[in-house]
C-alpha positions in Angstrom: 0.0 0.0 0.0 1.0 3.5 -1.0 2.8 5.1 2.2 1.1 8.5 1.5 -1.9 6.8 2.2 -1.5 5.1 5.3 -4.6 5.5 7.2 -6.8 6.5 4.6 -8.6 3.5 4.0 -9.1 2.8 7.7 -10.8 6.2 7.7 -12.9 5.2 4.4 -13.9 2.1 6.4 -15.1 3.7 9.5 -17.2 6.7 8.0 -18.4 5.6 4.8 -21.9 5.2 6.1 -22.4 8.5 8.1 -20.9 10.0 5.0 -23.6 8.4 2.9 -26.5 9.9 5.0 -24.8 13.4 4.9 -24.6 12.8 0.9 -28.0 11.5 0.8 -29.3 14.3 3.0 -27.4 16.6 0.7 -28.7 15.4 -2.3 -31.7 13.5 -1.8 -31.0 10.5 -4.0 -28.9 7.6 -3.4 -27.1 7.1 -6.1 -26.0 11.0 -6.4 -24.9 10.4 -2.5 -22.6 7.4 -3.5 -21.3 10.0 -6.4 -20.7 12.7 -4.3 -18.9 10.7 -1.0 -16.7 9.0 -3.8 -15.7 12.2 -5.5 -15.1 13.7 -2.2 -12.8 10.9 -1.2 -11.1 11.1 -4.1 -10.1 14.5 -3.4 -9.4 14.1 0.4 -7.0 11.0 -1.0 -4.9 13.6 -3.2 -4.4 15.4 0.1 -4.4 12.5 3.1 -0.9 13.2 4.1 -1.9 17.3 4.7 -5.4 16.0 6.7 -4.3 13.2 8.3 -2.2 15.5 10.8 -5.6 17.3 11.4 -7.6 16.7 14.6 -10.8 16.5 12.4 -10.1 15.1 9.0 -14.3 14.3 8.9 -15.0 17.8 9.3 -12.9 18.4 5.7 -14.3 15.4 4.0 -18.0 17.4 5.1 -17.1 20.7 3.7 -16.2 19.2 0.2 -19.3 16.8 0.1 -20.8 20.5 0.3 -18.9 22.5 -1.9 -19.5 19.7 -4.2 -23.1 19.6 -3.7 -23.2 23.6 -4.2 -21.2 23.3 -7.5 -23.2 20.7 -8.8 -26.8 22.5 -7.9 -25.6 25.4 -9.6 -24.3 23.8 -12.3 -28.1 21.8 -13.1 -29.7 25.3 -12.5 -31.9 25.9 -15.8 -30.0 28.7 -18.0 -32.4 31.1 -20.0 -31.2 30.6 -23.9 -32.0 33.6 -25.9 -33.4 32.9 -29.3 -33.6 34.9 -32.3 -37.4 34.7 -32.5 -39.9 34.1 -28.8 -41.6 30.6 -29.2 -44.8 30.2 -30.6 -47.5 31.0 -28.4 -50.3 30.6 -30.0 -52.8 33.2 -31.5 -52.0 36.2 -29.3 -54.8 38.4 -28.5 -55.9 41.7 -30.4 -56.3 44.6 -29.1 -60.4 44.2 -30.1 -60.1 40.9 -28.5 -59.1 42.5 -25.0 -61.9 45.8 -25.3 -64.7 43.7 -26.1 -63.9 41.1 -23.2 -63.9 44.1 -21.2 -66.9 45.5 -22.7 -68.6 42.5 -21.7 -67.1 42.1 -18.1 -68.3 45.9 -17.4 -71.5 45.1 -18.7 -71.9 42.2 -16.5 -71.0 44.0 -13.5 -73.3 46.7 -14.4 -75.9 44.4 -14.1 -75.4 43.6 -10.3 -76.4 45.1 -7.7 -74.3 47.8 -5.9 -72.7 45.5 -2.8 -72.0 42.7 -5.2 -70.3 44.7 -7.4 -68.3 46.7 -4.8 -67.5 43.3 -2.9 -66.3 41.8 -6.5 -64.4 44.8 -7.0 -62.6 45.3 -3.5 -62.1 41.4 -3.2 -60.9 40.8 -7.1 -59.5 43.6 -8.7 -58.0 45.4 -5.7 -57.6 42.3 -3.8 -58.7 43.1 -0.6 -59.0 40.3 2.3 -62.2 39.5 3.3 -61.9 41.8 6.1 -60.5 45.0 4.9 -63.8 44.6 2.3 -66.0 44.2 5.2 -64.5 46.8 7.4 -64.6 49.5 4.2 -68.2 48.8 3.2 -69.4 48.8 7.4 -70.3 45.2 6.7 -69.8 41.4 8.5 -67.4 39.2 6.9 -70.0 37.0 6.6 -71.7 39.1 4.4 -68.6 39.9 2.2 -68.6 36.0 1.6 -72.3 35.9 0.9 -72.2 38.3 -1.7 -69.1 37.6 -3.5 -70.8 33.9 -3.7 -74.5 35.5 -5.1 -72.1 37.7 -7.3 -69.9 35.0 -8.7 -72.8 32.9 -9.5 -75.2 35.6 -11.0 -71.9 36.6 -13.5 -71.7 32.8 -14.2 -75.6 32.1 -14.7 -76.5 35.3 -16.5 -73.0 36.1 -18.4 -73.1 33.0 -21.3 -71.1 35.6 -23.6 -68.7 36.4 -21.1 -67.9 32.8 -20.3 -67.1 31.9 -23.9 -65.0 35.3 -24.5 -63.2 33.9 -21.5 -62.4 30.5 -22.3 -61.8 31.7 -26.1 -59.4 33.9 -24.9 -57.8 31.2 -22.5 -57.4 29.1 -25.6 -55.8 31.8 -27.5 -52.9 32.1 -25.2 -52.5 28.1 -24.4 
């Protein structure tokens, strides 16, 4: 055996399975843990004869299984790659497409009554919580939920054109 590594594979021996749950709880998967305690090892072994003088060679073998976990994480980030045209997605909307769909939305909230519009209004466009809605129209939360639920459904029952300028619209921009 190679004199520069005397010692080494005792220490390989005794701390290859706490070394595996750090990897493992490093990396999550089994297999990358193996990967990363042997590449670690590997480059502890380069330097055995500098650690093995150290108090706390474990602690080293640690910190690389870390910086190697770090480098690898970094390098499996997703890059952005710029194109010379966007992808194709889909039939964008017109400028027509988005005023009459808000036509249609403003005429459908024309048609409810004051407090369901103003709750609809507070909750969903300025999105309010429940309570701030209830405290700025002198109301009971209760009654904020009540009439966002008669509102919602009334737009759904009574708004047939606005449902399918929705959904055409959602299938537009799939």
């Amino acid at each position: 055996m190679d004199e520069r590594l005397d010692g080494f594979d005792a220490f390989v021996r005794s701390r290859t399975a706490g070394l595996l749950r750090f990897g493992y709880l490093l990396t999550g998967d089994q297999h990358a843990a193996e990967d990363l305690v042997q590449s670690a090892l590997m480059r502890v072994g380069r330097r055995w004869n500098q650690l093995r003088s150290r108090e706390y060679p474990d602690a080293y073998v640690r910190t690389t299984m870390y910086r190697l976990a770090v480098t690898g994480w970094r390098a499996r980030r997703v890059r952005e790659v710029l194109t010379r045209s966007p992808p194709d997605l889909g039939n964008p909307p017109t400028l027509q497409d988005d005023v009459d769909l808000r036509l249609l939305l403003q005429r459908a909230l024309l048609e409810l009554p004051v407090g369901q519009r103003t709750v609809l209004v507070l909750r969903y466009f300025e999105d309010w919580t429940e309570a701030e809605t209830a405290r700025a129209m002198g109301v009971s939360v209760g009654t904020v939920k009540s009439q966002a639920h008669r509102a919602l459904a009334a737009l759904r029952a009574n708004s047939a054109e606005l449902s399918s300028a929705i959904a055409a619209e959602a299938e537009s921009n799939v």
